[in-house]
Backbone as JSON, one array per atom type, in Angstrom:
{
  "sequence": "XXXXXXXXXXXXXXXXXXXXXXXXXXXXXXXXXXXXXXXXXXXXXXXXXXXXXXXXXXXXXXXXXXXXXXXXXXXXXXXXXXXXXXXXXXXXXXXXXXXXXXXXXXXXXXXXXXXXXXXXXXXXXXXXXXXXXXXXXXXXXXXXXXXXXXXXXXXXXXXXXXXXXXXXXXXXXXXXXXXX",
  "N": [[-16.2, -31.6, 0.46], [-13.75, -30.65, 0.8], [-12.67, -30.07, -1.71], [-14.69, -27.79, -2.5], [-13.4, -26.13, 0.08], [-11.04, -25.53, -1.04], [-11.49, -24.48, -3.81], [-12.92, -21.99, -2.72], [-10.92, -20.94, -1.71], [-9.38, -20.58, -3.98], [-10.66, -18.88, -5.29], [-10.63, -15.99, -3.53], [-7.81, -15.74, -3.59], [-7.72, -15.31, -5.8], [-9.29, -13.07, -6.81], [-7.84, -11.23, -4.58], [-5.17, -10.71, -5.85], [-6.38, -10.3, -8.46], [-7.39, -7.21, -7.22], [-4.75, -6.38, -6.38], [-3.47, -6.04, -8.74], [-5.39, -4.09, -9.78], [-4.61, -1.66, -8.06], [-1.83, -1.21, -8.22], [-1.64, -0.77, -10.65], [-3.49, 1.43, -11.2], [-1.82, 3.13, -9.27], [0.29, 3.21, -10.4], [0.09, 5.16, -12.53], [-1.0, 7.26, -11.86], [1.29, 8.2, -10.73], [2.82, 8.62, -12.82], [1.57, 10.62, -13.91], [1.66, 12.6, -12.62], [4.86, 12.96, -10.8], [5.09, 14.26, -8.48], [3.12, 14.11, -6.5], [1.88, 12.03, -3.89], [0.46, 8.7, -4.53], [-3.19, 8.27, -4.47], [-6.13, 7.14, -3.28], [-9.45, 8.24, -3.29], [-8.76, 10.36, -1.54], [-6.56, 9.6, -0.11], [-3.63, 8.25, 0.74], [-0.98, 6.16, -0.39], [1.88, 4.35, 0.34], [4.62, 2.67, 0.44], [6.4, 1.28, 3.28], [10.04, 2.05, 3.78], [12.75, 1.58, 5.03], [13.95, 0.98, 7.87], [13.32, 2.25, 10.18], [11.07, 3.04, 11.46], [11.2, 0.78, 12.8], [9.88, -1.84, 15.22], [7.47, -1.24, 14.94], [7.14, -0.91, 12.34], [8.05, -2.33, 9.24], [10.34, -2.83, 6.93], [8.81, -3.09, 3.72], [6.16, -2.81, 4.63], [2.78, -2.26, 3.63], [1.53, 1.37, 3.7], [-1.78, 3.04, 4.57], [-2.71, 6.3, 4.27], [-4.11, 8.83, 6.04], [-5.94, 11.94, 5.7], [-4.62, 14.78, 8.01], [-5.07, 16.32, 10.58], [-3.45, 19.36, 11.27], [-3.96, 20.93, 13.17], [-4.27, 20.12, 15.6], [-2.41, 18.82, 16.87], [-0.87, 15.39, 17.96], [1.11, 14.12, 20.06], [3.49, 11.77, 19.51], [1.78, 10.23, 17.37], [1.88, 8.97, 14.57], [3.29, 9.77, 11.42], [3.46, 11.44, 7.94], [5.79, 13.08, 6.04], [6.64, 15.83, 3.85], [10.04, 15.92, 3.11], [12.39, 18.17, 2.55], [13.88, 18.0, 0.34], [12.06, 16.75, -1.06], [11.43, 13.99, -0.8], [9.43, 11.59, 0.84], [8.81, 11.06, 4.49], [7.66, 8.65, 6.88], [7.39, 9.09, 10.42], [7.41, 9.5, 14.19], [5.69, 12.02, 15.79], [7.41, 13.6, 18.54], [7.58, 15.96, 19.47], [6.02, 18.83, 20.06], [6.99, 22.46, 18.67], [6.81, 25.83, 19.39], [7.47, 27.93, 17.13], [7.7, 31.39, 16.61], [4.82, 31.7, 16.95], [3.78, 29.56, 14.7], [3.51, 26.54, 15.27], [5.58, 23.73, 15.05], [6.91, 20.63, 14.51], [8.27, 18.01, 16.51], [10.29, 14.9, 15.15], [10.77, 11.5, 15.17], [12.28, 8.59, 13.86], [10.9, 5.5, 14.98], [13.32, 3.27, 15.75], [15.43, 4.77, 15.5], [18.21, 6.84, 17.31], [18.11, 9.22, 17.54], [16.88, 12.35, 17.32], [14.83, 13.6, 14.5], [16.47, 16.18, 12.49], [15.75, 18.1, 11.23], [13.05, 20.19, 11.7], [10.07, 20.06, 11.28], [6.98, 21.5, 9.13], [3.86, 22.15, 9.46], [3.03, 22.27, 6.45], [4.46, 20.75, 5.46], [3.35, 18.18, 6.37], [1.8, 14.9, 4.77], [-0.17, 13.61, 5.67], [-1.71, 11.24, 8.55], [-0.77, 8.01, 9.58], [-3.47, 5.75, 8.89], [-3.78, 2.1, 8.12], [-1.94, -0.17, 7.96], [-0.59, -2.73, 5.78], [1.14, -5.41, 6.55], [4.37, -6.71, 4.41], [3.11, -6.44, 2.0], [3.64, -4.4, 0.34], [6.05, -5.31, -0.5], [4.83, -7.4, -2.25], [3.39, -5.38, -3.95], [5.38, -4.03, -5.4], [6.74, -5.66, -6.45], [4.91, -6.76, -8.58], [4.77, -4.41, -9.78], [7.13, -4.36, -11.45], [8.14, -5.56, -14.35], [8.78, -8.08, -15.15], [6.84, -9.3, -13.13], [4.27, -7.84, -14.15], [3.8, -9.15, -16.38], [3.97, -11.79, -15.17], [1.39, -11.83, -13.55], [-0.5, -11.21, -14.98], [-0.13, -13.87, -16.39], [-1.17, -15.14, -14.55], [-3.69, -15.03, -14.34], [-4.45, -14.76, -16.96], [-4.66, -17.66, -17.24], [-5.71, -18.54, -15.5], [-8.33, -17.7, -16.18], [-8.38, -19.65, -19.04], [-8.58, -22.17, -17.87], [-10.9, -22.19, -16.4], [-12.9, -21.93, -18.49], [-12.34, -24.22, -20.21], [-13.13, -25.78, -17.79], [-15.84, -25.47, -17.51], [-16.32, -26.0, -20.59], [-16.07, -28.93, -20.74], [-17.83, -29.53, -18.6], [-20.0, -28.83, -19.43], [-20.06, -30.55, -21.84], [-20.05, -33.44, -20.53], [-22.58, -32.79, -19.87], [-24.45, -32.8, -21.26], [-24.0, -35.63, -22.61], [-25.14, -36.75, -20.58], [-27.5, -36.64, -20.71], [-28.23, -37.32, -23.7]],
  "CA": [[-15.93, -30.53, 1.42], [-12.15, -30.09, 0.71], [-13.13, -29.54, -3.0], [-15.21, -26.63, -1.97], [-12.93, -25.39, 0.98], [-10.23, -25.09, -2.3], [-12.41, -23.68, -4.63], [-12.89, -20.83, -1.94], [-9.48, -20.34, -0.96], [-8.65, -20.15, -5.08], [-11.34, -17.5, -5.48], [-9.88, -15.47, -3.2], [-6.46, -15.65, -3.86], [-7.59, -14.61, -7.25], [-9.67, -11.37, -5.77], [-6.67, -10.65, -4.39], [-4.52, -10.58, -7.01], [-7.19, -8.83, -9.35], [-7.58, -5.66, -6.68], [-3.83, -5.61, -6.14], [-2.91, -5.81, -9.95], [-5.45, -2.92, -10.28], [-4.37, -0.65, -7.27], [-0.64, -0.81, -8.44], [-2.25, 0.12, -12.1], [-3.41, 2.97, -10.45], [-0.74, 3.68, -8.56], [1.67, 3.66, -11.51], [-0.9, 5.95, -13.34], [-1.1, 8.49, -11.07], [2.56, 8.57, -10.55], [3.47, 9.1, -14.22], [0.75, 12.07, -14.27], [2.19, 13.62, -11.11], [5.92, 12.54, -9.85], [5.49, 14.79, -7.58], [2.72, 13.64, -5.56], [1.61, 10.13, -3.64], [-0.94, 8.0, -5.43], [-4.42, 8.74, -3.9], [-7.63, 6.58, -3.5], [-10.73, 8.87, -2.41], [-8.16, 11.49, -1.0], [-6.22, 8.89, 0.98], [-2.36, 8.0, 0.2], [-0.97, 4.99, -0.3], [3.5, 4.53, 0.49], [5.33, 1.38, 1.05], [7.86, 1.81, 3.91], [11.73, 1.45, 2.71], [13.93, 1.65, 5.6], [13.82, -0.05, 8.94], [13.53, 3.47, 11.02], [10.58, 2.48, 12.64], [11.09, -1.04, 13.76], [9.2, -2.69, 14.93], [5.9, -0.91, 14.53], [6.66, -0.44, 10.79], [9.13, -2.56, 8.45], [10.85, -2.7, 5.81], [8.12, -3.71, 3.28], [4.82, -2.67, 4.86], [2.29, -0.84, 2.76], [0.5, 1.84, 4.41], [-2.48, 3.87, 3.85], [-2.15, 7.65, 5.15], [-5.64, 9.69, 5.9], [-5.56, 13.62, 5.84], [-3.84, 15.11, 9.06], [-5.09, 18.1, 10.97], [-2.18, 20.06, 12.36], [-4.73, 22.18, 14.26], [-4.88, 20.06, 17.23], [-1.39, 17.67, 16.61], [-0.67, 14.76, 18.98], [2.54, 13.62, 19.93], [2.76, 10.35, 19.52], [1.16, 10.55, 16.18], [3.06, 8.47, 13.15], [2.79, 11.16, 10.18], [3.88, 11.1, 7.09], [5.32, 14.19, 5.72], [7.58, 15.61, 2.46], [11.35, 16.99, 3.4], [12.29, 19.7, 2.13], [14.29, 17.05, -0.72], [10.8, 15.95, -1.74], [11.16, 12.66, -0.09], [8.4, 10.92, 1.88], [9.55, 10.11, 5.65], [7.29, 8.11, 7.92], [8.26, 8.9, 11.46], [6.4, 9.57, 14.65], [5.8, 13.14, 16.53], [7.64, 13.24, 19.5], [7.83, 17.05, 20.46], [5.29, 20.09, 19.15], [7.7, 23.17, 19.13], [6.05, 26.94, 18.94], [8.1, 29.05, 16.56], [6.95, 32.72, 16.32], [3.31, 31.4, 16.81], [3.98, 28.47, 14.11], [3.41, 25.03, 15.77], [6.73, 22.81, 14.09], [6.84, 19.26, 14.76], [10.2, 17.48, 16.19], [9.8, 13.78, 14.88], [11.77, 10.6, 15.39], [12.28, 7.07, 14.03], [11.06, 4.36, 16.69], [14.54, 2.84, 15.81], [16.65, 6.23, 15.67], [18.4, 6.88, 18.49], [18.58, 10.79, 17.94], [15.04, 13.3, 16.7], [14.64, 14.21, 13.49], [17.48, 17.03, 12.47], [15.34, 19.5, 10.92], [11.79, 20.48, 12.41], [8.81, 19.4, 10.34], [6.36, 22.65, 8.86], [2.81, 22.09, 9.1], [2.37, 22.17, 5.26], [4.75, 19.14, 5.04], [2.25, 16.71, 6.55], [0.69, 14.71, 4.13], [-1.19, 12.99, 6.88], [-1.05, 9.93, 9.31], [-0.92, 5.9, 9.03], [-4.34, 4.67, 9.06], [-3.48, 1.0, 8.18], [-0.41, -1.1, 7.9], [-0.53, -4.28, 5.52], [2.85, -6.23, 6.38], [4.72, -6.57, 3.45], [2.33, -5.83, 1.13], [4.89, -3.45, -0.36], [7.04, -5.89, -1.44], [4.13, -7.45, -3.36], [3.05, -4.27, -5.35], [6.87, -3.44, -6.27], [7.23, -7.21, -7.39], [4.08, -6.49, -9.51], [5.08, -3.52, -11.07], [7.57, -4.62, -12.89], [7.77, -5.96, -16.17], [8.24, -9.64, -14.65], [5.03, -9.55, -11.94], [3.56, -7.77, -14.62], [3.47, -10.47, -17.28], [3.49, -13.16, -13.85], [0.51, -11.8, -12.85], [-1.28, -11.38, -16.2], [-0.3, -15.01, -16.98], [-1.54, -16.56, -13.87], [-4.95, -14.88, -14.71], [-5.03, -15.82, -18.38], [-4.1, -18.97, -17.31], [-6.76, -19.27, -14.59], [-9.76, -17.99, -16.71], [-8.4, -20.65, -19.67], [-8.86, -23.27, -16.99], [-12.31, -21.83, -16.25], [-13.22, -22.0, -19.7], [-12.08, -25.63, -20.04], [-13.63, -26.99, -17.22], [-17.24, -25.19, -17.78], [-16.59, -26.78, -21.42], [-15.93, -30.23, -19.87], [-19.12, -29.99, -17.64], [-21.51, -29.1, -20.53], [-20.14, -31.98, -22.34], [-20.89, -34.61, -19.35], [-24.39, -32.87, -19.33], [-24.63, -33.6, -22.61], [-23.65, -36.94, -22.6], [-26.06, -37.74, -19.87], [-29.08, -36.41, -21.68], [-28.35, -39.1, -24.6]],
  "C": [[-14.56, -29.89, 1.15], [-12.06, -29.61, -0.58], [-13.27, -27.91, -2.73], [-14.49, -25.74, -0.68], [-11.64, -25.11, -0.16], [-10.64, -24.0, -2.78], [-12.36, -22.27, -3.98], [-11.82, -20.04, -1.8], [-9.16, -19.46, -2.31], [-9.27, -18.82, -5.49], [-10.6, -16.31, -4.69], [-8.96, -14.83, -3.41], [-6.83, -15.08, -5.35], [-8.24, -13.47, -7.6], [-8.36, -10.5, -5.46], [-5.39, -9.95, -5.26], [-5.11, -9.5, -8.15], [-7.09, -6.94, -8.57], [-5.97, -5.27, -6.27], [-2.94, -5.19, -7.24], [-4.11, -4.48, -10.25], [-5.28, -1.54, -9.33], [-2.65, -0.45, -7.6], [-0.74, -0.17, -9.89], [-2.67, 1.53, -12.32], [-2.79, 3.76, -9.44], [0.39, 4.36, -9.94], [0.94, 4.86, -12.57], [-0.8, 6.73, -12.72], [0.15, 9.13, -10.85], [2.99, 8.97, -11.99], [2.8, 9.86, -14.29], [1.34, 12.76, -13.31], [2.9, 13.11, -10.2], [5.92, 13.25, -8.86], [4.58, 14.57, -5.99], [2.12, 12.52, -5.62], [0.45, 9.57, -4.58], [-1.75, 8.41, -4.02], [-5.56, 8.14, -4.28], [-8.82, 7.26, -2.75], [-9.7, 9.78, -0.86], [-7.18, 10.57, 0.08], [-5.0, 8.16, 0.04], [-1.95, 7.01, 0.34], [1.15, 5.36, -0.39], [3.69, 2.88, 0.58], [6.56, 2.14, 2.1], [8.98, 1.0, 3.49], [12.49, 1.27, 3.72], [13.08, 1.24, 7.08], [13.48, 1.17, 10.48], [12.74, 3.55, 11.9], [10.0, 1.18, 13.19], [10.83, -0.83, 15.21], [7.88, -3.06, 14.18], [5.53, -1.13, 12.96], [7.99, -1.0, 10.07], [9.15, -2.56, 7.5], [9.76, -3.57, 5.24], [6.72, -3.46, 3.06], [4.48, -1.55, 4.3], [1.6, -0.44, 3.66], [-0.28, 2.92, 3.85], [-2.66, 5.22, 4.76], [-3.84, 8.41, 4.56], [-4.88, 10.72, 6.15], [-5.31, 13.53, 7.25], [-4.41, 16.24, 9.4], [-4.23, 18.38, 11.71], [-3.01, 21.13, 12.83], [-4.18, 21.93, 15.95], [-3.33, 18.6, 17.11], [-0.98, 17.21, 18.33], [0.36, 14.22, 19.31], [2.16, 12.07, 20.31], [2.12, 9.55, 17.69], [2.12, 10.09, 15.13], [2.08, 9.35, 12.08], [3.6, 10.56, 9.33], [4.68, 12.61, 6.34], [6.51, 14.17, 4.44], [8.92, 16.14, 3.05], [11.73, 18.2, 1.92], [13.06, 19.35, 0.3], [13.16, 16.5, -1.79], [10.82, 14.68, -1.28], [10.03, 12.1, 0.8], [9.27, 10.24, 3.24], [7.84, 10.27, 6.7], [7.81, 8.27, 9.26], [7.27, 9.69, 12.73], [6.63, 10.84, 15.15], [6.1, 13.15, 18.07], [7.54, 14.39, 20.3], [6.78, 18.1, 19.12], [6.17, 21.6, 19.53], [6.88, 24.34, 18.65], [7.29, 27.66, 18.57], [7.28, 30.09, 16.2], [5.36, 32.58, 15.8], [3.12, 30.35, 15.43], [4.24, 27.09, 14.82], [4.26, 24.07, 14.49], [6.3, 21.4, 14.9], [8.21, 18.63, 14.74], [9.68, 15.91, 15.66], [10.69, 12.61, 15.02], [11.06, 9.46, 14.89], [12.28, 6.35, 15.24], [12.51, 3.88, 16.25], [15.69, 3.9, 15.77], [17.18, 5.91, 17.03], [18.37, 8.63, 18.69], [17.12, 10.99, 16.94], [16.01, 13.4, 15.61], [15.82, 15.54, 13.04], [16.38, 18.24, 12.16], [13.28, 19.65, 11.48], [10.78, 20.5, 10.97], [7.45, 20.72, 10.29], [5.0, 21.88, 9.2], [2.47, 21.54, 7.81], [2.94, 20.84, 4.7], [4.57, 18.01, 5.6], [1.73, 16.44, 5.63], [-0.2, 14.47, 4.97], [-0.8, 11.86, 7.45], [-1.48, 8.8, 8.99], [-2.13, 5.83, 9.54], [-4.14, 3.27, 9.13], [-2.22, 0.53, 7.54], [-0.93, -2.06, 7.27], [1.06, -5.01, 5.42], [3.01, -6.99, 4.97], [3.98, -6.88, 2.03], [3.18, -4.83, -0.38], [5.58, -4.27, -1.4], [6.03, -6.88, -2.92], [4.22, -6.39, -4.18], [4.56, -4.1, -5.79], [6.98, -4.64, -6.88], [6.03, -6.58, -9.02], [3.79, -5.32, -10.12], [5.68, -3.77, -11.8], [7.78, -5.51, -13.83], [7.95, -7.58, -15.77], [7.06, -9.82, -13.82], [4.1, -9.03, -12.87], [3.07, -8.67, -15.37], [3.08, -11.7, -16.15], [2.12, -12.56, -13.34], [-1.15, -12.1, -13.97], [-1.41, -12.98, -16.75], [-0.98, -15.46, -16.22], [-3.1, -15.79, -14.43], [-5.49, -15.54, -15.4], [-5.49, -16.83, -18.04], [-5.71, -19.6, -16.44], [-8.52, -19.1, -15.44], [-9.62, -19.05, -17.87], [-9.12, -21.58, -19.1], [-10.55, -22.86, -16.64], [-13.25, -22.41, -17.14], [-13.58, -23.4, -20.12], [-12.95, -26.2, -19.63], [-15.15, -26.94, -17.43], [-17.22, -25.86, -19.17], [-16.93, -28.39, -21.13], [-17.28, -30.61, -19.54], [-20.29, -30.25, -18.38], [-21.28, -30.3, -21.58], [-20.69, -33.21, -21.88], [-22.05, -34.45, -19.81], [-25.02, -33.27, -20.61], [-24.68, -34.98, -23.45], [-24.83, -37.53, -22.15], [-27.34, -37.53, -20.46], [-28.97, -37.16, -22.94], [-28.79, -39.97, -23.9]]
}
């Protein structure tokens, strides 16, 4: 039973590892074709948050995945994602919808700020809002981009289908044995 409640766990853990060594593969792929915009799985953005701005909801670490945004019908309240005018990505939530000359702006604030947003947020620089949060998730994929998580991640693989290899050799030997 504890065999088999292993076995399970190791599968897993090695699922895991496979879909997050190939979503940072395609992360880093997408980013060297186009620094200028987020990686994208089936139109849907992927960030790590960097700065602590909205603690609690959102720390330092956590990856999140950002669906399209309609600024038709915007909700305050609403964690967005959008570009500054720097090109930067800021996470931060909608706290006020302001009407400039029939242009709906967006004031926005860090849950940990103590003061809004300085400059008013366009429409066109929504990417869109947080669907899901994986707590520090982030700090995985950045470990496993570079050139150490890359090789650490590649070895534990190798390493684990060797051992695969091995033990399925192993077994057909036994069975072999016992059929003498």
């Amino acid at each position: 039973m504890i065999k088999r409640t292993f076995k399970i766990i190791a599968n897993l853990f090695s699922l895991l590892l496979v879909i997050v060594l190939l979503l940072s593969l395609y992360s880093f792929i997408q980013s060297t074709r186009n620094s200028d915009s987020l990686p994208s799985i089936f139109g849907f953005n992927m960030l790590t948050i960097l700065t602590g701005s909205m603690e609690p909801g959102f720390t330092q670490g956590d990856f999140i995945i950002i669906r399209p945004y309609s600024t038709d019908e915007p909700m305050i309240d609403d964690v967005v994602t959008y570009r500054k005018e720097s090109g930067t990505f800021v996470t931060h939530r909608i706290v006020d919808v302001v009407n400039r000359n029939g242009t709906s702006l967006f004031q926005t604030k860090g849950d940990a700020n103590n003061v809004v947003d300085e400059a008013l947020v366009h429409p066109d620089q929504i990417v869109g809002s947080v669907m899901v949060k994986i707590p520090k998730l982030g700090f995985l994929l950045k470990f496993v981009k570079s050139p150490l998580g890359l090789i650490t991640i590649t070895s534990i693989l190798f390493l684990s289908l060797i051992v695969s290899i091995i033990k399925k050799m192993v077994t057909a030997k036994k069975q072999e044995q016992v059929i003498r």
